[in-house]
TIZA-136238 format. One record per residue: x, y, z of N, C-alpha, C, O in turn. Coordinates in Angstrom, 3 decimals, m for minus. Example, Ala and Ser with C-alpha at 12.3 -4.5 7.8 and 13.67 -1.06 7.14 Angstrom:
BEGIN
[[13.190,m5.690,7.800],[12.300,m4.500,7.800],[13.200,m3.300,7.800],[14.236,m3.319,8.465]]
[[12.850,m2.250,7.080],[13.670,m1.060,7.140],[12.900,0.030,7.870],[13.409,1.138,8.039]]
# end
This chain:
BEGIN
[[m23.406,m9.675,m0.252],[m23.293,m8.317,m0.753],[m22.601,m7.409,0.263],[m21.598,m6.820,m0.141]]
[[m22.895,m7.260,1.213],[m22.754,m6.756,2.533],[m20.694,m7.170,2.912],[m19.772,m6.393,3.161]]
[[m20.722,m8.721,2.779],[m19.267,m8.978,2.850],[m18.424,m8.579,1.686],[m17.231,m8.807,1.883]]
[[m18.715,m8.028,0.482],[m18.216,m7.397,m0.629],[m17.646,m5.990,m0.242],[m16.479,m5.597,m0.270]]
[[m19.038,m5.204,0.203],[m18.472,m4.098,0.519],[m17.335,m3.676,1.223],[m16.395,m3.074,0.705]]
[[m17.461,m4.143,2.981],[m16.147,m4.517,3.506],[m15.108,m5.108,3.033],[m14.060,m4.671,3.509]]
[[m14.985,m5.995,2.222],[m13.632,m5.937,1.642],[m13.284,m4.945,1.004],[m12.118,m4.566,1.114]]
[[m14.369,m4.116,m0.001],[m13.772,m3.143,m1.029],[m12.941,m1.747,m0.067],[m11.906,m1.150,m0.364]]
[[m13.696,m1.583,0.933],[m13.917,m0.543,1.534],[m12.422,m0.386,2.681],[m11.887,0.686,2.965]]
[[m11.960,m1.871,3.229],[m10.811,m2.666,3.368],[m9.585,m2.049,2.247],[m8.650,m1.294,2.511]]
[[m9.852,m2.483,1.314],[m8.601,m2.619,0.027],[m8.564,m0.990,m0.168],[m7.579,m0.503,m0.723]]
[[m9.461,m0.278,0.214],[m9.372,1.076,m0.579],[m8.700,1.722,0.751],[m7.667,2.383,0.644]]
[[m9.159,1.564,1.677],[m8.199,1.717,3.156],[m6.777,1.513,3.327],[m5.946,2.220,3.897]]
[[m6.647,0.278,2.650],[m5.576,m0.065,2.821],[m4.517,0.115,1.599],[m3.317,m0.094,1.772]]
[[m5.078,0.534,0.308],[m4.435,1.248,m0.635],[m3.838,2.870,m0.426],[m2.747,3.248,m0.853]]
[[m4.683,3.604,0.226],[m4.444,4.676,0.495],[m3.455,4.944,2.018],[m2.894,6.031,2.157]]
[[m3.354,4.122,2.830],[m2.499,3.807,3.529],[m1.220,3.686,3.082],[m0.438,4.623,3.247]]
[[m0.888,2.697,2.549],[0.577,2.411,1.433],[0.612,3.452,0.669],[1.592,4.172,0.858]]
[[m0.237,3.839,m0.261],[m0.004,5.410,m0.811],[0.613,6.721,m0.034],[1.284,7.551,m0.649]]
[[0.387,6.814,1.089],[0.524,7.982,1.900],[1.755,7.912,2.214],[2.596,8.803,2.102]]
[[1.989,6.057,2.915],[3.186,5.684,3.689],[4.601,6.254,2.535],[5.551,7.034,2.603]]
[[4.050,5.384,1.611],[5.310,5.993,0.291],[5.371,7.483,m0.452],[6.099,7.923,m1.342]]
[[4.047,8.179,0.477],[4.386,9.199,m0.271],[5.294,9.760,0.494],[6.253,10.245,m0.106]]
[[5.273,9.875,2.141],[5.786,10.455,3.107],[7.694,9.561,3.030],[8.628,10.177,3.543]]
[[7.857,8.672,2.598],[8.962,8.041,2.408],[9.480,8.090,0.797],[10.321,7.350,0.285]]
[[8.766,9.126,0.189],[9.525,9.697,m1.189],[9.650,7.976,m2.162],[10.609,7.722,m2.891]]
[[8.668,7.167,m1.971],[8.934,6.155,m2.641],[9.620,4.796,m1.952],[9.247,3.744,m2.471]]
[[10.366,4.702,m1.091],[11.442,4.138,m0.615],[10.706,2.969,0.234],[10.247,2.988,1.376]]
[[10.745,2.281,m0.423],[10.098,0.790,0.318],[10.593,0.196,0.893],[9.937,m0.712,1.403]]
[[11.688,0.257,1.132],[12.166,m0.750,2.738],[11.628,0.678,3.826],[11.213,0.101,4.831]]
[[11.525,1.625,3.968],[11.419,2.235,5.150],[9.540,2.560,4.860],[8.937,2.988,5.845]]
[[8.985,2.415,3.972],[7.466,2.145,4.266],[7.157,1.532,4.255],[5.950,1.733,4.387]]
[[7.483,m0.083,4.112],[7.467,m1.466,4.425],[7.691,m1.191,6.159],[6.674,m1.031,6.833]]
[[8.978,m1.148,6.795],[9.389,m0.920,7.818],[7.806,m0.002,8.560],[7.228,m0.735,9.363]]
[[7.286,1.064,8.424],[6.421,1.896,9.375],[5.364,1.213,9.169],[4.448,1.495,9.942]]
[[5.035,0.002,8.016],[3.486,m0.342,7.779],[3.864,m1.597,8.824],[2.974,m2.092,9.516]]
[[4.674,m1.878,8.862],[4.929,m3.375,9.789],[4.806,m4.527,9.181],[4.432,m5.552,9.751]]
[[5.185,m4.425,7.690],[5.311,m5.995,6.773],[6.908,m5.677,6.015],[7.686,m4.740,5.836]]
[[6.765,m7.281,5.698],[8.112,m6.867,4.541],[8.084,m6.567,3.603],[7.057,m6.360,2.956]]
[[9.811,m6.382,3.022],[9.336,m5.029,1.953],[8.572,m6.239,0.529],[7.665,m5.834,m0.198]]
[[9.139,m7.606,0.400],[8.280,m8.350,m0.595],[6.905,m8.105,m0.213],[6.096,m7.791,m1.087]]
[[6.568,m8.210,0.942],[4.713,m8.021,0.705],[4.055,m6.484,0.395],[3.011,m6.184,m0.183]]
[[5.066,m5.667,0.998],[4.634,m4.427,0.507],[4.961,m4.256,m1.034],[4.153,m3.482,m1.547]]
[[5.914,m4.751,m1.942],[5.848,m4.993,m2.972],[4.662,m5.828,m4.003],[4.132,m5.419,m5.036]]
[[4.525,m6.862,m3.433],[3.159,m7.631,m3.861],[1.885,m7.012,m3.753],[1.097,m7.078,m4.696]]
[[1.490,m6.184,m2.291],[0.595,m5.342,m2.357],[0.685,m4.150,m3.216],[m0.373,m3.827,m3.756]]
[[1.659,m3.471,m3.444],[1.766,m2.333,m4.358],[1.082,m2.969,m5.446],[m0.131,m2.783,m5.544]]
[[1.678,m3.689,m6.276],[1.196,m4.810,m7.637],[m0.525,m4.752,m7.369],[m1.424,m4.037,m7.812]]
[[m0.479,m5.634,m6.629],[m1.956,m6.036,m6.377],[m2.861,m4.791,m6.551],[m3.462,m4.647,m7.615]]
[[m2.999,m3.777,m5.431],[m3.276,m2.694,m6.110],[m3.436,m1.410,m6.948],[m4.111,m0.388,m6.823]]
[[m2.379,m1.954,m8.024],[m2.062,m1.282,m9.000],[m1.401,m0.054,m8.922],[m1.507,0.711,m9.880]]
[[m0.616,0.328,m7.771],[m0.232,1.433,m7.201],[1.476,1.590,m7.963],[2.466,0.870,m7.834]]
[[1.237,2.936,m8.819],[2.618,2.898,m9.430],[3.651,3.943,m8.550],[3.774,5.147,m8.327]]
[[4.146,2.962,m8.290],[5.061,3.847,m6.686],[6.469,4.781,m7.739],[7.511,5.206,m7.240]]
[[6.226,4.853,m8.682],[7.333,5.802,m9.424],[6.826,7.057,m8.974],[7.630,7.948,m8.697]]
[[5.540,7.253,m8.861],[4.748,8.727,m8.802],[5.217,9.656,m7.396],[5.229,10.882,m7.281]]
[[5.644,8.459,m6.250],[6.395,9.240,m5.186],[7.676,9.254,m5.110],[8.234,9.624,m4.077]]
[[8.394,8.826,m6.264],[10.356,8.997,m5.795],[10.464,10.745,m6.129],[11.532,11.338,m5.977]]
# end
C-alpha cells in the first residue's frame, strides 16, 4: 500500500514537471525534452502515458 502511494505521488510529480517544462517552452518538445534531460521520444511517450494534452501549451 505504502509502495503505491510513492509511485502515485512520483507520477503526479513528475506529470506536473513536464507540464510546467512545456508550459514555459510554449509546447515545444525538443527544447523541454532538452531541460528535462531525456529524449524528445520519451518525453513524447511520457506525455501519452500521462495523458497530458500538450496542444493546451502551443
Amino acid at each position: 500500500m505504502i509502495g503505491q502511494r510513492i509511485i502515485n505521488s512520483t507520477t503526479i510529480a513528475n506529470r506536473e514537471q513536464i507540464e510546467e517544462t512545456l508550459r514555459r517552452h510554449k509546447g515545444n518538445m525538443s527544447h523541454a525534452a532538452k531541460e528535462l534531460g531525456m529524449s524528445r521520444p520519451t518525453l513524447y511517450k511520457r506525455v501519452k502515458e500521462y495523458g497530458i494534452d500538450k496542444r493546451k501549451f502551443e
